[in-house]
N, CA and C atoms as an extended XYZ file, in Angstrom:
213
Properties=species:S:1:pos:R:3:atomname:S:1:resname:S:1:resid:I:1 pbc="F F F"
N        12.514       -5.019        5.345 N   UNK     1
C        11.618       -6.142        5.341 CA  UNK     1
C        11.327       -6.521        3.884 C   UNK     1
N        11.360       -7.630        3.230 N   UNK     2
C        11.239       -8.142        2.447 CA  UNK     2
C        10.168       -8.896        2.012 C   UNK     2
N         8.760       -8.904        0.965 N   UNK     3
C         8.098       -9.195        1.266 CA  UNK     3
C         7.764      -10.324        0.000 C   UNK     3
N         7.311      -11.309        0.222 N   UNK     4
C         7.248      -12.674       -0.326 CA  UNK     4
C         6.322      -12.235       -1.682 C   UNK     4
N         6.606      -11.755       -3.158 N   UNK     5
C         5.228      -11.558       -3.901 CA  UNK     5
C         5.091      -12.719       -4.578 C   UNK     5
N         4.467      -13.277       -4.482 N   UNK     6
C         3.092      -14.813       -5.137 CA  UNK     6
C         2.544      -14.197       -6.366 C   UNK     6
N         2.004      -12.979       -6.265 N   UNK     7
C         0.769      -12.802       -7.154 CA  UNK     7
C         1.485      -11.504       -7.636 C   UNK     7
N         0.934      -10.843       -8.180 N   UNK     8
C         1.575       -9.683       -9.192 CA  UNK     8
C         1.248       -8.805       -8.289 C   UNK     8
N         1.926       -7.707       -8.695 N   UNK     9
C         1.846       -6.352       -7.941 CA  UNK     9
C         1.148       -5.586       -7.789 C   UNK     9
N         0.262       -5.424       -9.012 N   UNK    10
C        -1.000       -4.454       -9.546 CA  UNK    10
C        -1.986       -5.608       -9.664 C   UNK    10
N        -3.179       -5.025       -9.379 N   UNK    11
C        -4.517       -5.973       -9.271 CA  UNK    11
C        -5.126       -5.752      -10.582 C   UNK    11
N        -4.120       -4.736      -11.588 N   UNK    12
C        -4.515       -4.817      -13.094 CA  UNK    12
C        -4.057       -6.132      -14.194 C   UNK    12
N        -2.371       -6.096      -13.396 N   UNK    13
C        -1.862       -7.112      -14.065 CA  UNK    13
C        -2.223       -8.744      -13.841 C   UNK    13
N        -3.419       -8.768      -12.477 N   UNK    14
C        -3.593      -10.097      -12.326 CA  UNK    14
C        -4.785      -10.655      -13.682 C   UNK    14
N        -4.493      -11.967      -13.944 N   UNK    15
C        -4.960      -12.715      -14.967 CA  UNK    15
C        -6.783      -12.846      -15.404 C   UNK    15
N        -7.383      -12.379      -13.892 N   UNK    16
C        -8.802      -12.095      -13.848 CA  UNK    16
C        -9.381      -10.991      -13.282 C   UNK    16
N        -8.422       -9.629      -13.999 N   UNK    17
C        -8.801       -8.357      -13.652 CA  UNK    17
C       -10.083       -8.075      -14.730 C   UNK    17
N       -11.079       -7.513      -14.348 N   UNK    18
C       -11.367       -6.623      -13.539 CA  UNK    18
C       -12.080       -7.425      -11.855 C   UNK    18
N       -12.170       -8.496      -12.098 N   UNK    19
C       -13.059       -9.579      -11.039 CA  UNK    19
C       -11.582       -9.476      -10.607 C   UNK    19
N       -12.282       -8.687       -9.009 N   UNK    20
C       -11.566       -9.491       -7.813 CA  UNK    20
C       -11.872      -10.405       -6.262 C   UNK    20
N       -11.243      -11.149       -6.405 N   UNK    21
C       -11.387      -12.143       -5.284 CA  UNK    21
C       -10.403      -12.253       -3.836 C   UNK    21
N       -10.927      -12.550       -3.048 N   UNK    22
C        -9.879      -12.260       -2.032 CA  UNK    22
C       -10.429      -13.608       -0.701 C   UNK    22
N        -9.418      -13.582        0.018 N   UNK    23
C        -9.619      -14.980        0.986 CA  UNK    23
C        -9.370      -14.587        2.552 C   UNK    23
N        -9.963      -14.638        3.302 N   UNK    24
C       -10.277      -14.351        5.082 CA  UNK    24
C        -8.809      -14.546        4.872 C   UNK    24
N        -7.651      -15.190        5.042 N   UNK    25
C        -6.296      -15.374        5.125 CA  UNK    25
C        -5.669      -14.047        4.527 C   UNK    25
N        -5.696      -13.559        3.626 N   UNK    26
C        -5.737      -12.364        2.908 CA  UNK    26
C        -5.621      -11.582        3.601 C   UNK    26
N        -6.883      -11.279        3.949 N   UNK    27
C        -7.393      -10.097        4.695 CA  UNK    27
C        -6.619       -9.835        6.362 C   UNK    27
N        -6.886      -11.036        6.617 N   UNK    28
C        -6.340      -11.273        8.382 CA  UNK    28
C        -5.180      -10.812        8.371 C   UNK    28
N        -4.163      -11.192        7.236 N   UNK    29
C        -2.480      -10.720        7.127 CA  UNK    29
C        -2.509       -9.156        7.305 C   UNK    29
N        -3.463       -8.610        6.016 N   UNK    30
C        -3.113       -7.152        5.919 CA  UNK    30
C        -3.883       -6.423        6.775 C   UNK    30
N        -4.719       -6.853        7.959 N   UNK    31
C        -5.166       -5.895        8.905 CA  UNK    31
C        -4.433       -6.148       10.197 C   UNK    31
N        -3.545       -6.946       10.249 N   UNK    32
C        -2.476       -7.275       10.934 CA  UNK    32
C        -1.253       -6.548       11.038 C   UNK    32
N        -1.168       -6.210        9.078 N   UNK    33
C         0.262       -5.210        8.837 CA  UNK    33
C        -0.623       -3.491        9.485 C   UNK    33
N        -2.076       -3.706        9.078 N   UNK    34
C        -2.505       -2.312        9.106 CA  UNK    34
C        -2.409       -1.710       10.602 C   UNK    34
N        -2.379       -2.387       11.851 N   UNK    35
C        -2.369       -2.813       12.697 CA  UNK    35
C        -1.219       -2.146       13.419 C   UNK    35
N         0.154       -3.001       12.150 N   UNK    36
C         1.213       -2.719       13.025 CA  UNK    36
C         1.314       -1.358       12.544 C   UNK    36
N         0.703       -0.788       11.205 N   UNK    37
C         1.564        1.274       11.067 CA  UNK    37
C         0.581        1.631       11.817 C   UNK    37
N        -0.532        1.509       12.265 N   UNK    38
C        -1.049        2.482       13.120 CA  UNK    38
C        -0.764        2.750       14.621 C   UNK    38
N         0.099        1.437       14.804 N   UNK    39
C         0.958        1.653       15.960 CA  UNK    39
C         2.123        2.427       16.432 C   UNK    39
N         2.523        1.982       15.596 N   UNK    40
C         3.624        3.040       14.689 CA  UNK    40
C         3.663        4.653       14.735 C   UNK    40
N         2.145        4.796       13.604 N   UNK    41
C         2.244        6.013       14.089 CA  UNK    41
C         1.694        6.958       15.136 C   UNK    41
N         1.060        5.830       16.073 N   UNK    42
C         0.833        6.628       17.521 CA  UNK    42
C         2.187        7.147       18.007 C   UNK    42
N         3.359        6.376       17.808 N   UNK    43
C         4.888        7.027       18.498 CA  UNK    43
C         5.208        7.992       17.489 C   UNK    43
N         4.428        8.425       16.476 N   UNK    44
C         4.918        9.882       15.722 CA  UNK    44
C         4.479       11.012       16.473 C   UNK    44
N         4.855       11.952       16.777 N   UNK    45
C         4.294       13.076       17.207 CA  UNK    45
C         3.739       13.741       15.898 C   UNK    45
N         2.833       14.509       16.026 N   UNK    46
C         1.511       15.094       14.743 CA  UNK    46
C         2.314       15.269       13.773 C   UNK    46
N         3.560       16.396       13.845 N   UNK    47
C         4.014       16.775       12.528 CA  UNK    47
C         4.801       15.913       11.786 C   UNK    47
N         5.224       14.953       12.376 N   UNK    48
C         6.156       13.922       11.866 CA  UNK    48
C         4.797       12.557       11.138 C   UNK    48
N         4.056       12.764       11.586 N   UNK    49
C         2.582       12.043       11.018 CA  UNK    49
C         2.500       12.686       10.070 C   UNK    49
N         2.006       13.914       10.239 N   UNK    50
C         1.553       14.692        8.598 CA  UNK    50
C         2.698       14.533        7.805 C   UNK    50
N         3.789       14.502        8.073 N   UNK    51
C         4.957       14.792        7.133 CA  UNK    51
C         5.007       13.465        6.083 C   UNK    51
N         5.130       12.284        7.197 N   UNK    52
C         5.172       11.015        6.395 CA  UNK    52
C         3.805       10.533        5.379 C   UNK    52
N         2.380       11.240        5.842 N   UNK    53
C         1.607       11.431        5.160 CA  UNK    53
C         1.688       12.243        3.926 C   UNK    53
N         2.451       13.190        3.881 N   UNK    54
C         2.327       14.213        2.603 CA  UNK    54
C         3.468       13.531        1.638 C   UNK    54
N         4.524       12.598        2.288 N   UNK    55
C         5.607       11.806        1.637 CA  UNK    55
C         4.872       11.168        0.539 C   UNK    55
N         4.336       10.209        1.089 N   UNK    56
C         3.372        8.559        1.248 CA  UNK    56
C         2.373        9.068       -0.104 C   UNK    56
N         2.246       10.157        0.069 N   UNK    57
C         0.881       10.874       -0.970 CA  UNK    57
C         1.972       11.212       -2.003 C   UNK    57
N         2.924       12.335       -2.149 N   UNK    58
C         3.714       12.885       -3.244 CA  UNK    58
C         3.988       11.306       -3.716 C   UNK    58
N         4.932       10.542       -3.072 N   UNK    59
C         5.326        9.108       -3.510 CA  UNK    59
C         4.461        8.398       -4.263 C   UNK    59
N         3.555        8.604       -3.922 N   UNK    60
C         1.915        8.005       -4.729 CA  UNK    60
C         1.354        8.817       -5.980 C   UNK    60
N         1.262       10.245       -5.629 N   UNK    61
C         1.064       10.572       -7.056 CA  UNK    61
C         2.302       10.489       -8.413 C   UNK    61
N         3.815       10.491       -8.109 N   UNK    62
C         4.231       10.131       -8.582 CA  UNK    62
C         4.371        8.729       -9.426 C   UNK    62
N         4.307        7.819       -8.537 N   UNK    63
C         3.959        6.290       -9.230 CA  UNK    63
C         2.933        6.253      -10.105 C   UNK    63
N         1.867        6.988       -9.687 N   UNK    64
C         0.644        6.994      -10.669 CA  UNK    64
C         0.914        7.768      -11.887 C   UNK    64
N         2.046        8.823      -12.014 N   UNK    65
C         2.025        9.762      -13.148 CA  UNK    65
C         3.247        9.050      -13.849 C   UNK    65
N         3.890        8.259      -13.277 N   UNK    66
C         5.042        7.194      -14.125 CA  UNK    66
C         4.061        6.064      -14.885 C   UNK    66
N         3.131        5.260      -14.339 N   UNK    67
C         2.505        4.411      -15.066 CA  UNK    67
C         1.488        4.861      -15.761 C   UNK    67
N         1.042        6.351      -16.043 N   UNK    68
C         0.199        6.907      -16.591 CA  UNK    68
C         1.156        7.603      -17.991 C   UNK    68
N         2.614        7.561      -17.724 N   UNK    69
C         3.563        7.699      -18.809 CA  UNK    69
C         3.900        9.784      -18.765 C   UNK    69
N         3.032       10.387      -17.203 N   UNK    70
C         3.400       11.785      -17.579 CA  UNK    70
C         4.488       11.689      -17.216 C   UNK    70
N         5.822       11.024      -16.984 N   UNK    71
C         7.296       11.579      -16.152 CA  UNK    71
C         8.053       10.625      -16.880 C   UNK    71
């Protein structure tokens, strides 16, 4: 899935960071996407939940220790 970016990626790099603003349209989209993984992961059975959870997290602290410059 491919996803349309308009606005920058990081809510650091947008032009009126630290003020953020956001629009009911906004919101409606991404509790819509939130919507569809929690559906999602009702068809995980538990360990395959935790697993993609402990992914989702390592994957995350990594990104954070690349733009923090430790890796």
């Amino acid at each position: 899935m491919k996803i349309n970016q308009t606005h920058p990626k990081w809510i650091w790099e947008q032009d009126d960071f630290p003020n953020f603003t956001y629009t009911e349209p906004d919101l409606t989209s991404l509790y819509f996407k939130l919507g569809q993984l929690k559906m999602i992961e009702k068809f995980l059975n538990e360990s395959s939940s935790v697993e993609l959870l402990v992914d989702r997290l390592a994957n995350e602290a990594i990104a954070t220790s690349a733009i923090e410059g430790e890796i």
